[in-house]
PASEBA-1860 file (N, C-alpha, C; in nm, 3 decimals):
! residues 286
1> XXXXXXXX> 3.503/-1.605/-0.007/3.485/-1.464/0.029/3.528/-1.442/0.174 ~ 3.589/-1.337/0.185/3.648/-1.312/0.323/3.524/-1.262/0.411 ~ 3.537/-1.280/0.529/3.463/-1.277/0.628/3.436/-1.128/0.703 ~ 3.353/-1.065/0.707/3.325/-0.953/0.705/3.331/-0.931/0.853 ~ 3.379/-0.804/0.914/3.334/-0.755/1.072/3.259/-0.742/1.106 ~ 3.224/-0.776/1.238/3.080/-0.778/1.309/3.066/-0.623/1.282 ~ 2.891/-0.607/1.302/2.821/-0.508/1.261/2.880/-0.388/1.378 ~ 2.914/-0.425/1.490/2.914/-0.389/1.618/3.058/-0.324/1.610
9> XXXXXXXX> 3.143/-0.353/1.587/3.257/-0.313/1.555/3.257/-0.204/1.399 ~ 3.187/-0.214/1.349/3.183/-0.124/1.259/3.094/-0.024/1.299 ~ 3.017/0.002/1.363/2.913/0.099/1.360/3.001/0.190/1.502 ~ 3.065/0.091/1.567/3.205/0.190/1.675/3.303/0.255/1.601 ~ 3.323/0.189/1.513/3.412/0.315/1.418/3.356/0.439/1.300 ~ 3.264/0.356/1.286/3.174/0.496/1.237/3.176/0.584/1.336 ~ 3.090/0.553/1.446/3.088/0.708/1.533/3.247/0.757/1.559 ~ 3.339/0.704/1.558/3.475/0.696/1.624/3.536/0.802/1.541
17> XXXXXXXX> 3.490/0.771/1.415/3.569/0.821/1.223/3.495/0.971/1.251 ~ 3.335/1.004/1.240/3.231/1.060/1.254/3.313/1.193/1.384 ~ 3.319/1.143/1.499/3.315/1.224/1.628/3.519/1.265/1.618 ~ 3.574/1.207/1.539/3.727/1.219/1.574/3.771/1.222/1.761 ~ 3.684/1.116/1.834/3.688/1.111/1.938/3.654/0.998/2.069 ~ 3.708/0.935/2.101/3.648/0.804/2.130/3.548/0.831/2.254 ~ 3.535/0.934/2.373/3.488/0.983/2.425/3.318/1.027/2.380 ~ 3.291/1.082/2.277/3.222/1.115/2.203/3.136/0.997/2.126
25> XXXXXXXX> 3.179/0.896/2.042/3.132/0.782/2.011/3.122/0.685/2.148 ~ 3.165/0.733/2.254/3.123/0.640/2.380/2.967/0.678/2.410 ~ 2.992/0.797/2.431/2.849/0.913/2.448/2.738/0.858/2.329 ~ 2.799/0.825/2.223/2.643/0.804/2.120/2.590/0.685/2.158 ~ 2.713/0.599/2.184/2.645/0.430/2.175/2.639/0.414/2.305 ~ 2.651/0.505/2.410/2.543/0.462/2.552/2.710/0.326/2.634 ~ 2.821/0.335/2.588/2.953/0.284/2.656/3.025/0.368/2.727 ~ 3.149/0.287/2.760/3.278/0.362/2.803/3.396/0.381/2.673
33> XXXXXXXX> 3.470/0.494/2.708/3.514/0.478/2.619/3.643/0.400/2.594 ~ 3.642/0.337/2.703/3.766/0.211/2.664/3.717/0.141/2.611 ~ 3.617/0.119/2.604/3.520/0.018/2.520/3.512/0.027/2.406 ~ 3.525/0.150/2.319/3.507/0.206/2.257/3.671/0.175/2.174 ~ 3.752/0.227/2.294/3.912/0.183/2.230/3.926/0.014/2.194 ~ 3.858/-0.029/2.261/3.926/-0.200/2.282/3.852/-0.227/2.134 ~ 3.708/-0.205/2.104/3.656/-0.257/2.001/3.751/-0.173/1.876 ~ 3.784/-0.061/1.866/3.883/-0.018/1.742/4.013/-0.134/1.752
41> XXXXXXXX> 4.016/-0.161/1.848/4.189/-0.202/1.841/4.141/-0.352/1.752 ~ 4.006/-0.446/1.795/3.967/-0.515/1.787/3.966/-0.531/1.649 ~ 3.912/-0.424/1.611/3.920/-0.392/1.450/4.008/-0.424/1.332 ~ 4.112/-0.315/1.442/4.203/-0.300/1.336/4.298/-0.415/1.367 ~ 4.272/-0.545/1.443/4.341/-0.652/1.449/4.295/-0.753/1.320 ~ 4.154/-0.727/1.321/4.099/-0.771/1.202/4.136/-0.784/1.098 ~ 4.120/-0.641/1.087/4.160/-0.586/0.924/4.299/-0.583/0.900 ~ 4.422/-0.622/0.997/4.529/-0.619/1.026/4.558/-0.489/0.942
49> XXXXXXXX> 4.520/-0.386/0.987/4.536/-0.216/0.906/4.557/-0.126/1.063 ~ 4.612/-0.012/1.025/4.557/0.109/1.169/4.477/0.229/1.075 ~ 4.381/0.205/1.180/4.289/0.296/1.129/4.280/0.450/1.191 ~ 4.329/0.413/1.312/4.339/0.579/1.369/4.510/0.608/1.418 ~ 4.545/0.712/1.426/4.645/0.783/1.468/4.637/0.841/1.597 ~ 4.667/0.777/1.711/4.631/0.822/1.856/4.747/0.928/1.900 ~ 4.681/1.040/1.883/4.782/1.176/1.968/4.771/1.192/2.121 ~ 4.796/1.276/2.164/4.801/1.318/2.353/4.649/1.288/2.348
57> XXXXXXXX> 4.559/1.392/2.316/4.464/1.440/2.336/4.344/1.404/2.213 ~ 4.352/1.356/2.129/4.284/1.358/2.003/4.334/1.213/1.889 ~ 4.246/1.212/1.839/4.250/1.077/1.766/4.236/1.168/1.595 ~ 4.318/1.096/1.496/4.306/1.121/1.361/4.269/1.042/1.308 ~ 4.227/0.979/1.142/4.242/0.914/1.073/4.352/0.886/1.001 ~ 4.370/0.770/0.988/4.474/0.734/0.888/4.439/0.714/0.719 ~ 4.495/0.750/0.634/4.461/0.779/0.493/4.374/0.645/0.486 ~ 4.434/0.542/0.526/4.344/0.372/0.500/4.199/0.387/0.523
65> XXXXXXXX> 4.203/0.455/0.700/4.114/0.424/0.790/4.002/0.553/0.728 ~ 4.042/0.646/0.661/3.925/0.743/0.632/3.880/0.731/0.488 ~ 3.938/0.631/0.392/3.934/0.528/0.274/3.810/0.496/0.328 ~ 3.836/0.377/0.423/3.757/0.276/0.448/3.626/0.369/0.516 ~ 3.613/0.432/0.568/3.497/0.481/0.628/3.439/0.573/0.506 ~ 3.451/0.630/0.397/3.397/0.645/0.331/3.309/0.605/0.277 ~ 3.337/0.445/0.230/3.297/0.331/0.201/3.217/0.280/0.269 ~ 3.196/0.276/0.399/3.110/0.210/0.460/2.980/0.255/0.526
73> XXXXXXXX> 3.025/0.443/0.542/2.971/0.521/0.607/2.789/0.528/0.526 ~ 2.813/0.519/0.404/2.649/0.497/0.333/2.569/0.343/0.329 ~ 2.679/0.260/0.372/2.597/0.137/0.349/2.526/0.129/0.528 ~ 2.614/0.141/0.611/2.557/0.170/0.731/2.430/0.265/0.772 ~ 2.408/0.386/0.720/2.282/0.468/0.696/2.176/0.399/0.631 ~ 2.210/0.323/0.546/2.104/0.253/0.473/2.034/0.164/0.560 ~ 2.125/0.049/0.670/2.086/-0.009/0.750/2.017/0.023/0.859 ~ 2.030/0.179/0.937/1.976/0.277/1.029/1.888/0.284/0.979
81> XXXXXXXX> 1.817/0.353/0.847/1.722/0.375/0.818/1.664/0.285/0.786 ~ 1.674/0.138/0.781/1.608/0.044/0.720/1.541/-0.048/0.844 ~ 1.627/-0.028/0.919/1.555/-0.061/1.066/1.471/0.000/1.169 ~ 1.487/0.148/1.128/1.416/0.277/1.201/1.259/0.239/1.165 ~ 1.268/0.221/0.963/1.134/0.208/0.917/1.104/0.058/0.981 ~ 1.144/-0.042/1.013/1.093/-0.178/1.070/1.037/-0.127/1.197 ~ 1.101/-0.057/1.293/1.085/-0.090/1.422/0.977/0.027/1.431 ~ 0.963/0.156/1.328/0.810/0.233/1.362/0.759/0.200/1.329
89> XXXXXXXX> 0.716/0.098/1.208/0.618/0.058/1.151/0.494/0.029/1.242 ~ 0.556/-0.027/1.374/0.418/-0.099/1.431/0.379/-0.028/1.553 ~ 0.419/0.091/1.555/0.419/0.205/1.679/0.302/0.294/1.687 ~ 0.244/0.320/1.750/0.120/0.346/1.750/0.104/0.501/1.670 ~ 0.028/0.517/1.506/0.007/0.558/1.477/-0.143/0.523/1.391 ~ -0.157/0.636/1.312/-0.261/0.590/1.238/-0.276/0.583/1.080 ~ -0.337/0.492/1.001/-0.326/0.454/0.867/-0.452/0.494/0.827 ~ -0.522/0.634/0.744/-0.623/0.645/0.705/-0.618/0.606/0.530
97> XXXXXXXX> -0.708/0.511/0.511/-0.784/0.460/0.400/-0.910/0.526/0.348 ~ -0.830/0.615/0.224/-1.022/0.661/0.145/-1.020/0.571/0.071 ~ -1.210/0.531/0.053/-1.218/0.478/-0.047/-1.382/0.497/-0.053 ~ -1.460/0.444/-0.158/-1.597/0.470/-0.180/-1.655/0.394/-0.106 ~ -1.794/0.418/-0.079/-1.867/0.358/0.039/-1.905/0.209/0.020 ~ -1.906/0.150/-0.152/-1.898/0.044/-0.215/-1.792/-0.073/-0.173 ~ -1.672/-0.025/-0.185/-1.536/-0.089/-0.168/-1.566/-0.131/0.000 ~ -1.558/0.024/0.065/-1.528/-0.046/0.231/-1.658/-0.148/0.244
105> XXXXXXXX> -1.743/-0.129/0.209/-1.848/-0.282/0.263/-1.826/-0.408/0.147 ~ -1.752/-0.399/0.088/-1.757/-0.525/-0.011/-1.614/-0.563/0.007 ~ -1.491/-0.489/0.035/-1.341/-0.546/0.028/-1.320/-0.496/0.200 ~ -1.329/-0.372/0.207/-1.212/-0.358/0.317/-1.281/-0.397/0.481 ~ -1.417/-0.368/0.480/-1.478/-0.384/0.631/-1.483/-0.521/0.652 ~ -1.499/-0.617/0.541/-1.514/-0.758/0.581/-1.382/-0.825/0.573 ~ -1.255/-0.755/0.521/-1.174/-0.836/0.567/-1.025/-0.759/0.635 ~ -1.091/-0.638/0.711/-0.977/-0.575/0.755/-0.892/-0.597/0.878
113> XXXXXXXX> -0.969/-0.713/0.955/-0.943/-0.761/1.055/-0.791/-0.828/1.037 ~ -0.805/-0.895/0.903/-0.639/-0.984/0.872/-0.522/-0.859/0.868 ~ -0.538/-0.757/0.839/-0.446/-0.673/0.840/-0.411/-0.592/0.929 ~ -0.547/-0.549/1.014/-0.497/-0.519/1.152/-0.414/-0.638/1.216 ~ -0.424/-0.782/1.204/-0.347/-0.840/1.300/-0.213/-0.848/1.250 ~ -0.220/-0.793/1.135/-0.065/-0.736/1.116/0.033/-0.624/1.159 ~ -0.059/-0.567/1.238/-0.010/-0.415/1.289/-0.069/-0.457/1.397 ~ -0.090/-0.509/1.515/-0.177/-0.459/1.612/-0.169/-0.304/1.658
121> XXXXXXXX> -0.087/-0.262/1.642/-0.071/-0.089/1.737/-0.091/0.009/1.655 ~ -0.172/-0.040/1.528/-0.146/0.037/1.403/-0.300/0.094/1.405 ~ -0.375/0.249/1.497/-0.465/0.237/1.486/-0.526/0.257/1.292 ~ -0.650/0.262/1.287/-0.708/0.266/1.120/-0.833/0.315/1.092 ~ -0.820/0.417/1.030/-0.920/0.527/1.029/-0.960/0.488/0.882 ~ -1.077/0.453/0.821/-1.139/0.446/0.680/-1.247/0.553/0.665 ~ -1.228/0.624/0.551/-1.317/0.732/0.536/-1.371/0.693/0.374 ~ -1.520/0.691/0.387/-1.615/0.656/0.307/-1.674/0.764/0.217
129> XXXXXXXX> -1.585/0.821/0.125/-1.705/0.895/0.007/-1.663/0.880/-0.100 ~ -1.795/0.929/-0.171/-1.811/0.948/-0.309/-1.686/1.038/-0.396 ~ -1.673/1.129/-0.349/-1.609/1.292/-0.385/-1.455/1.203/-0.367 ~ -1.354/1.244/-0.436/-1.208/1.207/-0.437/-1.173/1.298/-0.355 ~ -1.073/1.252/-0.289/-1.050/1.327/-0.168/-0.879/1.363/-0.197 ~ -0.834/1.488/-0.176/-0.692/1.514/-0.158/-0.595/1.452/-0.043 ~ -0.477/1.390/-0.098/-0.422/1.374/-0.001/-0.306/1.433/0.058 ~ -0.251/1.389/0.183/-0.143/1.513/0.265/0.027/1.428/0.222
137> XXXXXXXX> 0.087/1.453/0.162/0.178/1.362/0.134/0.288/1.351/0.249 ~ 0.233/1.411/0.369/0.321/1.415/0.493/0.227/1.326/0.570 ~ 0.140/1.282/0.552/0.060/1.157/0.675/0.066/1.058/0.596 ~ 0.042/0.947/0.714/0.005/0.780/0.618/-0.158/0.752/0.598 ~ -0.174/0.807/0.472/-0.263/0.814/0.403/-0.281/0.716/0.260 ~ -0.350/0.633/0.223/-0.361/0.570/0.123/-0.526/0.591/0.048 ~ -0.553/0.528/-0.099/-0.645/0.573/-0.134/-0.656/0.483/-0.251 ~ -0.827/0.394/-0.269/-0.823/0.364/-0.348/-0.874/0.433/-0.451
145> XXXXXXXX> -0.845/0.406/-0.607/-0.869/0.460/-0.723/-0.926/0.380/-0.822 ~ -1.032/0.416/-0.911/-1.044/0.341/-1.023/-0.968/0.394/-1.164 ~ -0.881/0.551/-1.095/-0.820/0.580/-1.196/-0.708/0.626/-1.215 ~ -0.602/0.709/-1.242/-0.463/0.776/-1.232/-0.449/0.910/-1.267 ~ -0.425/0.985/-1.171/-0.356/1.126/-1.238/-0.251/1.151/-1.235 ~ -0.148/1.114/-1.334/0.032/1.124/-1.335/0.034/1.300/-1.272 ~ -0.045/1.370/-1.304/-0.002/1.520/-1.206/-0.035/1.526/-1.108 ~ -0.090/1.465/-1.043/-0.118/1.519/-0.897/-0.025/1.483/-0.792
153> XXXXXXXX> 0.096/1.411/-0.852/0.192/1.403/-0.799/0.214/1.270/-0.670 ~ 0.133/1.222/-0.684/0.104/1.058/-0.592/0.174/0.973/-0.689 ~ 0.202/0.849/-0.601/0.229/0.740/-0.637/0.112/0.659/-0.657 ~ 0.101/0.576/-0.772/-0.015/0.502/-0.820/0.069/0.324/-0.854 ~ -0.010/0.239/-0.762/0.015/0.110/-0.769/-0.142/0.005/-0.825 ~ -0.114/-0.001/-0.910/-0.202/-0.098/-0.988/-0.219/-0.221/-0.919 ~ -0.369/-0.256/-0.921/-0.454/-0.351/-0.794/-0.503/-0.474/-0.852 ~ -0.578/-0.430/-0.993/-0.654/-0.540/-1.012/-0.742/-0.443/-1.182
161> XXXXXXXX> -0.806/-0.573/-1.252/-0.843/-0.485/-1.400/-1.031/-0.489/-1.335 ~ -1.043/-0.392/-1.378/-1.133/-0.366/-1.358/-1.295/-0.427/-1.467 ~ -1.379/-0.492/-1.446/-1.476/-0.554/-1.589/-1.597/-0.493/-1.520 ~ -1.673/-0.443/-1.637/-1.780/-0.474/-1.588/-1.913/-0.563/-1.686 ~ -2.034/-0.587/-1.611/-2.134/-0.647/-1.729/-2.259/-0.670/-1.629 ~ -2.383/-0.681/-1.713/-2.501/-0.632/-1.623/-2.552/-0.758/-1.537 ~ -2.618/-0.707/-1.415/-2.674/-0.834/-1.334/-2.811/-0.805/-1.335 ~ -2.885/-0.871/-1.270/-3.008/-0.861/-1.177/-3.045/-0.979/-1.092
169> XXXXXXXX> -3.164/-0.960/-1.004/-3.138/-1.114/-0.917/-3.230/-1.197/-0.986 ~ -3.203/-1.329/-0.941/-3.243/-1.468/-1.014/-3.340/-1.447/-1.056 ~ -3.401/-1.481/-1.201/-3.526/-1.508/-1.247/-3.583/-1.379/-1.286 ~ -3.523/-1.290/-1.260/-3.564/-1.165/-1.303/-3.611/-1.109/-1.426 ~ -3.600/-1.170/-1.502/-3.626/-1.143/-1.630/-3.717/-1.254/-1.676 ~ -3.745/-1.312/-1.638/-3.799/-1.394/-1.669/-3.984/-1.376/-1.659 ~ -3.976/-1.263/-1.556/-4.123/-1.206/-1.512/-4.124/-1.102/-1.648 ~ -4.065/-1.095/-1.748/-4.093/-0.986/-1.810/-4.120/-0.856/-1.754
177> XXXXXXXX> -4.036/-0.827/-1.686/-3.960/-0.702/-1.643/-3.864/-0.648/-1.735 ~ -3.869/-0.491/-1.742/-3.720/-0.420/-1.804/-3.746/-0.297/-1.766 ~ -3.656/-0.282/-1.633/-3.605/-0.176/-1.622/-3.492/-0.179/-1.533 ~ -3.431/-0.054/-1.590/-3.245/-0.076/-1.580/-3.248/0.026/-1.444 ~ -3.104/0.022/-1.369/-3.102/0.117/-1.264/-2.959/0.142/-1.271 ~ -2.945/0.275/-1.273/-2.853/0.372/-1.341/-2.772/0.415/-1.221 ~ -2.597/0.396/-1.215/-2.546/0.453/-1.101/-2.519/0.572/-1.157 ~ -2.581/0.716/-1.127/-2.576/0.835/-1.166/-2.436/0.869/-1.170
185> XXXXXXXX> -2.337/0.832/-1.109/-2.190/0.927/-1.165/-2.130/0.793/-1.257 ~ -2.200/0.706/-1.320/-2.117/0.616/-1.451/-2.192/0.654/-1.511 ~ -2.094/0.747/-1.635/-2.105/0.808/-1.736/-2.062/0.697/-1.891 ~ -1.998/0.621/-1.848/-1.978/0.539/-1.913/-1.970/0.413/-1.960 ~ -2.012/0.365/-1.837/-1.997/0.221/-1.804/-2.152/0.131/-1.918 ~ -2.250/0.163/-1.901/-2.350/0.129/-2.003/-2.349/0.152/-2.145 ~ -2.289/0.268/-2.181/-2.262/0.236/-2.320/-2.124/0.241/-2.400 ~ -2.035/0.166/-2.280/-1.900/0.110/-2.329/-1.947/-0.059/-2.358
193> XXXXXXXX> -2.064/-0.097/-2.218/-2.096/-0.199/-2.276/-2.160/-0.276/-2.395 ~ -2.267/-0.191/-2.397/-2.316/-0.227/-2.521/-2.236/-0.158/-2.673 ~ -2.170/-0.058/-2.645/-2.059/-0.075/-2.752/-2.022/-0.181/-2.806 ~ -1.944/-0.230/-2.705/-1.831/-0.361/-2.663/-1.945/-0.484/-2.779 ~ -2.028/-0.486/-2.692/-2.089/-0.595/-2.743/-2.207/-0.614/-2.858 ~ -2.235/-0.494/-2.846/-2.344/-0.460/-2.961/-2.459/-0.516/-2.939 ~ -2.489/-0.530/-2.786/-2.633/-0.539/-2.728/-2.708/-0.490/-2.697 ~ -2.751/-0.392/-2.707/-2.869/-0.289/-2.656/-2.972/-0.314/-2.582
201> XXXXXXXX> -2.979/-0.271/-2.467/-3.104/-0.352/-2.404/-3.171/-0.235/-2.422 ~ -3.327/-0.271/-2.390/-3.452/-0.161/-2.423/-3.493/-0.206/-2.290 ~ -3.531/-0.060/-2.210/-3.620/-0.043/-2.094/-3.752/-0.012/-2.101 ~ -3.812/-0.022/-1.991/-3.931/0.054/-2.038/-3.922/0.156/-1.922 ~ -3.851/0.159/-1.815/-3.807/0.272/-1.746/-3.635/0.286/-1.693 ~ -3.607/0.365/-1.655/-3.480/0.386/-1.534/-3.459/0.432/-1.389 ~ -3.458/0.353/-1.324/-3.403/0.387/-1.170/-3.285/0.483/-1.150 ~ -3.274/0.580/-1.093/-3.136/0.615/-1.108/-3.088/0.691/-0.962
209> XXXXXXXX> -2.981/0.608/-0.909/-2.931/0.614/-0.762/-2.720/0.657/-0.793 ~ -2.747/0.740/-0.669/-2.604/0.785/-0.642/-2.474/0.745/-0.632 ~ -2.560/0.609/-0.552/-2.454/0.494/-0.465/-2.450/0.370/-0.531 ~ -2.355/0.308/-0.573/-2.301/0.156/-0.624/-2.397/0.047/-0.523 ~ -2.375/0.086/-0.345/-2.430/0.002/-0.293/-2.569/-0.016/-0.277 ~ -2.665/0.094/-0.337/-2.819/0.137/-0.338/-2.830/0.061/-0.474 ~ -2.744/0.073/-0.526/-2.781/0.028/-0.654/-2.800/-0.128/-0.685 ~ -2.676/-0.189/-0.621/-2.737/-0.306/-0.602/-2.840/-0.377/-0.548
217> XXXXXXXX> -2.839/-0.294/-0.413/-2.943/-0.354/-0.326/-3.133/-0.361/-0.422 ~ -3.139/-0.232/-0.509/-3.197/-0.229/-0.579/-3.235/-0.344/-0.650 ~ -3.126/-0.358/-0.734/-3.107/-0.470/-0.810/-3.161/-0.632/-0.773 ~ -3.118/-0.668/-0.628/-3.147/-0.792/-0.574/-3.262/-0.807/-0.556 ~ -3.340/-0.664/-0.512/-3.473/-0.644/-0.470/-3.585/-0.697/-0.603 ~ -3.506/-0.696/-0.693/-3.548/-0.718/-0.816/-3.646/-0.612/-0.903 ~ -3.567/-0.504/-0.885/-3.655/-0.377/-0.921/-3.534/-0.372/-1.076 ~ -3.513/-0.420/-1.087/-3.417/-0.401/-1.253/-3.294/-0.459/-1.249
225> XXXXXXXX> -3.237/-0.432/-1.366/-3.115/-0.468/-1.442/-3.031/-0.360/-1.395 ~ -2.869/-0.372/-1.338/-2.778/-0.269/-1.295/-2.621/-0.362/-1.343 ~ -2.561/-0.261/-1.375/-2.443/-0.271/-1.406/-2.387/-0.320/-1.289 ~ -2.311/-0.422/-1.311/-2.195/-0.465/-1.279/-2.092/-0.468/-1.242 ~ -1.949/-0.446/-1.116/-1.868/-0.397/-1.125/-1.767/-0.499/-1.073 ~ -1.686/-0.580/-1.150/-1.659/-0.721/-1.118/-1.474/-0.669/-1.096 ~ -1.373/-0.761/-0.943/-1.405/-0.848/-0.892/-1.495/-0.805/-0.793 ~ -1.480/-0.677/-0.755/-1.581/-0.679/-0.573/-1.728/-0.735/-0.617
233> XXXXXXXX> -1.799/-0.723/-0.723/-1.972/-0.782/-0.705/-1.899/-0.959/-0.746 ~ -1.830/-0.994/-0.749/-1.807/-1.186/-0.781/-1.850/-1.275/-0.642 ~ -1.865/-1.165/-0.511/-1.963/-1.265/-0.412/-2.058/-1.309/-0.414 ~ -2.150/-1.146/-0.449/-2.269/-1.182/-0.440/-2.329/-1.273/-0.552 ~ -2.268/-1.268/-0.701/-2.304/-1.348/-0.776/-2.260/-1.475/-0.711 ~ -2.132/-1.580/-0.706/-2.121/-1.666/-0.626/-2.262/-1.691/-0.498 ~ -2.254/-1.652/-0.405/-2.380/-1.693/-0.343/-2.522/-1.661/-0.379 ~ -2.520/-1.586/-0.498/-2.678/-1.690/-0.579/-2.758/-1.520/-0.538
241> XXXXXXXX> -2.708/-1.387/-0.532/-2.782/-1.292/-0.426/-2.808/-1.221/-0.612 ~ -2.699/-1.255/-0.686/-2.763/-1.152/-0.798/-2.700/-1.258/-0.938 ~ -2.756/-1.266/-1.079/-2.678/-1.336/-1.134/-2.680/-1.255/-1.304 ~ -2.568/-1.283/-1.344/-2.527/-1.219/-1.482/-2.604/-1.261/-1.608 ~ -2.663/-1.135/-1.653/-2.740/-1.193/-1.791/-2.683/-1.217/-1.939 ~ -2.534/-1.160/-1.915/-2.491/-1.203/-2.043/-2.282/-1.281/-1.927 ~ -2.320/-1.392/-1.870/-2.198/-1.463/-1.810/-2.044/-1.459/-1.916 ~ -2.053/-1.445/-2.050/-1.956/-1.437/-2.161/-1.918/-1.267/-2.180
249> XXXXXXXX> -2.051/-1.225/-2.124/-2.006/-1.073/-2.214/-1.939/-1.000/-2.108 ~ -1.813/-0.938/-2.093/-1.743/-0.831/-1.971/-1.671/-0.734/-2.085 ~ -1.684/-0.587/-2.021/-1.651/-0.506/-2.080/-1.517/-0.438/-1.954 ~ -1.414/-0.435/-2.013/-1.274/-0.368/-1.962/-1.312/-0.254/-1.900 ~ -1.306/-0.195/-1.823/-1.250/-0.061/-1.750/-1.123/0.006/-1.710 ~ -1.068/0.118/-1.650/-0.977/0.173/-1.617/-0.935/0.078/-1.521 ~ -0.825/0.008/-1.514/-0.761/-0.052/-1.371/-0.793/-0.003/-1.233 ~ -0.834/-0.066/-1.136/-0.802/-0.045/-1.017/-0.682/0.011/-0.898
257> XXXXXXXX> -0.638/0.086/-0.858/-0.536/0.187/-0.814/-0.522/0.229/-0.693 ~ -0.443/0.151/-0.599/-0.375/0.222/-0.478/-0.292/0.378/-0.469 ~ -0.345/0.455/-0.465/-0.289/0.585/-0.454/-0.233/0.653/-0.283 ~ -0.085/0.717/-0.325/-0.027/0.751/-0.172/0.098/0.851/-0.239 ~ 0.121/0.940/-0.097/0.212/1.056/-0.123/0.374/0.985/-0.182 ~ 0.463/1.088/-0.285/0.595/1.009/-0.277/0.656/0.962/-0.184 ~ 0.627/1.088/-0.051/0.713/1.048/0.068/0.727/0.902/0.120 ~ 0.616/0.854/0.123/0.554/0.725/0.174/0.592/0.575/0.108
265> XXXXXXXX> 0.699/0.602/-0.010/0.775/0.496/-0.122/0.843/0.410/0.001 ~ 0.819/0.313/0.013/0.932/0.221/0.084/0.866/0.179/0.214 ~ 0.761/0.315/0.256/0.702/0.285/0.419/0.654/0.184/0.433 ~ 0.707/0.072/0.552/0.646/-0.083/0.533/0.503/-0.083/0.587 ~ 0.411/-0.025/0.656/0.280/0.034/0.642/0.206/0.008/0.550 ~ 0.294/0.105/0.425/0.184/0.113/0.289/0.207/0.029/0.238 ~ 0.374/-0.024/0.214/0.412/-0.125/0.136/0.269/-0.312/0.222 ~ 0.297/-0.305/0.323/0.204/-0.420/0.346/0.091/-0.388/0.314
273> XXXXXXXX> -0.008/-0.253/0.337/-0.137/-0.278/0.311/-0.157/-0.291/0.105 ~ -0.069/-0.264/0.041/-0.053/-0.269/-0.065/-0.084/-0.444/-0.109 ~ 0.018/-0.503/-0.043/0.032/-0.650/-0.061/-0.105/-0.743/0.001 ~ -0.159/-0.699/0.101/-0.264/-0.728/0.191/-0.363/-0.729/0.105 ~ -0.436/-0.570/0.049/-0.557/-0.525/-0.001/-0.531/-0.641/-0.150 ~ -0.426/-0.605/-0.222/-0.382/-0.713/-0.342/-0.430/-0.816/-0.342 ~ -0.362/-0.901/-0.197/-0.395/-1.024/-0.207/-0.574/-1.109/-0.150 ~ -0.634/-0.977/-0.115/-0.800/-0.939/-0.095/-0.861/-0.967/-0.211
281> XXXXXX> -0.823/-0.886/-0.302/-0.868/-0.887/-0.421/-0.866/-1.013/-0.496 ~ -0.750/-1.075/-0.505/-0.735/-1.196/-0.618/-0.796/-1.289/-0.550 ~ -0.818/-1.243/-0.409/-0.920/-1.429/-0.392/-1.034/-1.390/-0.428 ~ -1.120/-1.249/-0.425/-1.226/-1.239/-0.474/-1.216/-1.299/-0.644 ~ -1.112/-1.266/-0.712/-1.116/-1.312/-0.864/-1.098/-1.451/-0.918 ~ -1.077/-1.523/-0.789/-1.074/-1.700/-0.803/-1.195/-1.759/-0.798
END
């Protein structure tokens, strides 16, 4: 394969092709414009072609030379823009993360430190609620999801499958205790399970709390039986804080879901915290 022209010499004849002026492409790239001449001539020694037509006063293209810049003129933009997005990436802006008040204390507060040291200049704003929040598809905004709306016009990147199945803490049942504690906005999660499995548990009361993270804490306290929401609860089971009463039985949920504006396709920002939060997750699932 033949040996291609330095980048430097091509991006002088772009502006050169671009400005019909060597004066002018001196002015963009911060030279002189003999400099400007010597690297064309340089060129077109290369390419052993003439690429421009030098008049008194004014420079033309030659049928070859405005061929060839056709051709090159989009692969070069691609490279501008591909380096523009490298070199802002780490410029001091800000990356706000919604997600539920569950997630940021179980995934993102304990390990967000590894991803800031991927950005240092990248400040990071996390906003904690319940309520789904709209996003601006003109800021760098990301959002986790447990679910997808193909209309709302976001991009949706799939994270992780979502299981769930019931816990309580050690020995808990064993006192002959039964009572369950209900995260008031899962509407479904308890009797997809016992669907699933055709277990029915019988209470003799119900707790019933707002928050995923009340709910557990509940749970450990050993005030009942609470659903499950596996990989983020696979710590606390691992260190012994809550443990599963049926370890075989997991019931499927809606996937897990990075949500962000179209604009934002390609931004190496989202694209890393994408890969980052990802790779958060699967060590929780090991």
């Amino acid at each position: 394969m033949r040996k291609l022209p330095s980048t430097n010499l091509l991006v002088t004849f772009d502006a050169a092709a671009r400005h019909l002026s060597f004066k002018k492409a001196a002015q963009e790239l911060f030279v002189t414009p003999s400099a400007v001449g010597h690297q064309i001539r340089a060129l077109e020694t290369e390419l052993q072609t003439k690429l421009f037509v030098r008049l008194n006063r004014t420079i033309e293209l030659t049928h070859t030379g405005r061929q060839y810049h056709l051709k090159i003129a989009k692969s070069l933009q691609v490279l501008r823009h591909a380096t523009a997005d490298l070199m802002e990436r780490d410029q001091y802006k800000t990356l706000t993360i919604h997600s539920i008040p569950f997630l940021t204390n179980t995934i993102l507060a304990p390990n967000i430190k590894s991803f800031k040291a991927l950005h240092p200049k990248l400040n990071i704003s996390i906003e904690s609620k319940l309520e789904r929040v709209s996003l601006n598809p003109g800021q760098l905004q990301i959002a986790i999801r447990y679910d997808k709306e193909p209309s709302d016009g976001l991009c949706y990147r799939e994270i992780s499958k979502i299981s769930i199945s019931p816990v309580c803490a050690p020995g808990y049942l064993k006192k002959n205790r039964s009572s369950q504690i209900q995260l008031s906005t899962d509407k479904i999660g308890w009797h997809k399970w016992q669907a699933d499995w055709g277990s029915p548990l019988a209470f003799n009361e119900t707790l019933t709390c707002d928050g995923l993270q009340p709910v557990l804490e509940m749970a450990e306290q050993g005030l009942g039986v609470a659903m499950g929401y596996f990989p983020a609860l696979t710590p606390k089971v691992s260190a012994g804080k809550l443990e599963l009463l049926y370890p075989e039985k997991f019931s499927e949920l809606a996937p897990l879901y990075l949500a962000f504006g179209e604009p934002l396709q390609g931004n190496g920002v989202i694209e890393d915290f994408i890969d980052w939060f990802k790779g958060v997750v699967q060590l929780l699932e090991t």
